[in-house]
C-alpha positions as CSV (number, residue, x, y, z in Angstrom):
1,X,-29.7,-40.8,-29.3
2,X,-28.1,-41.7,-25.8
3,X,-29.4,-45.1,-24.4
4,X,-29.8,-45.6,-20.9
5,X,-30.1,-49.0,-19.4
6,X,-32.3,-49.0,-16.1
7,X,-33.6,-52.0,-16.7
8,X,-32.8,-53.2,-13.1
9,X,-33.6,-50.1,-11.4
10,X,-36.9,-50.6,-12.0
11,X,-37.6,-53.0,-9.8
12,X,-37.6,-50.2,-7.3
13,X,-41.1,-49.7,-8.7
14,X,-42.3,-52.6,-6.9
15,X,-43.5,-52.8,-3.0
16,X,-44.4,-56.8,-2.0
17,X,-44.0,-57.5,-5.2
18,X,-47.1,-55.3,-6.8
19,X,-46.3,-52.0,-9.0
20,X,-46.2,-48.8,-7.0
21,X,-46.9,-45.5,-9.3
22,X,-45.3,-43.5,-6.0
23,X,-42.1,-45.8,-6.3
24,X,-42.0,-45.0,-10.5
25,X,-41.7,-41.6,-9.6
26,X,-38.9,-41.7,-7.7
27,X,-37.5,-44.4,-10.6
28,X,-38.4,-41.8,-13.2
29,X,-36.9,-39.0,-12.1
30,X,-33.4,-41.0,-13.0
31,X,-34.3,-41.1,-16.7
32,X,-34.5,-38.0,-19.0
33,X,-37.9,-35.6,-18.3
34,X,-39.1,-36.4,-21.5
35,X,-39.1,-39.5,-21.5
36,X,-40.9,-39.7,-17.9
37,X,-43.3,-36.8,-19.1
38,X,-44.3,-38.9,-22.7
39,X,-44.8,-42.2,-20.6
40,X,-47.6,-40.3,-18.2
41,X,-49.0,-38.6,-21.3
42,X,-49.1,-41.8,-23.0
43,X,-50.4,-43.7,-19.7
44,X,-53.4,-41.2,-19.5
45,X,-54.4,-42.4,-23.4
46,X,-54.5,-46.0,-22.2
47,X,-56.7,-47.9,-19.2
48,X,-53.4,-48.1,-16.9
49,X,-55.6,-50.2,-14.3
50,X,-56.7,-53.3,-17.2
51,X,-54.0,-52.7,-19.7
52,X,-50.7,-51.9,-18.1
53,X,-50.7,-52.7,-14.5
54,X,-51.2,-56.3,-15.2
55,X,-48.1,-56.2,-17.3
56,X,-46.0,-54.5,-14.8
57,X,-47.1,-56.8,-11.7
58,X,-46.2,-59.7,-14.0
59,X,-42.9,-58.6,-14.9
60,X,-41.9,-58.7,-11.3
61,X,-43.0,-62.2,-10.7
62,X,-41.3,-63.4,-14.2
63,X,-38.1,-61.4,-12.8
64,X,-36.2,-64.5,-13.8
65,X,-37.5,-65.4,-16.7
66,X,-37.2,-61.6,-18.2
67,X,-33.0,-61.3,-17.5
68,X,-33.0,-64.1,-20.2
């Protein structure tokens, strides 16, 4: 298993502060296919507007708080 650390990079997922699915693209296509492809398959299972969104817009305003 190679690990990859992007935590940081995806930050560039963010415009003003609020998640942008056109900026994750571009952020994805620096990790493995597969691993972008099963995150989109995944994402389609799951209400990505109520479940995950909210999560994602938080971690950029708890940027701080997250390094730690």
């Amino acid at each position: 298993m190679k690990i990859i650390d992007t935590y940081d990079s995806i930050y560039s997922s963010y415009k003003h502060n609020v998640f942008d699915i056109d900026l994750w693209e571009k952020y994805a296509d620096e990790i493995p296919s597969e691993l972008k492809n099963k995150i989109k398959k995944d994402s389609k299972r799951n209400d990505f507007e109520k479940r995950a969104l909210p999560v994602l817009n938080s971690l950029i305003k708890n940027r701080e708080a997250a390094k730690n």
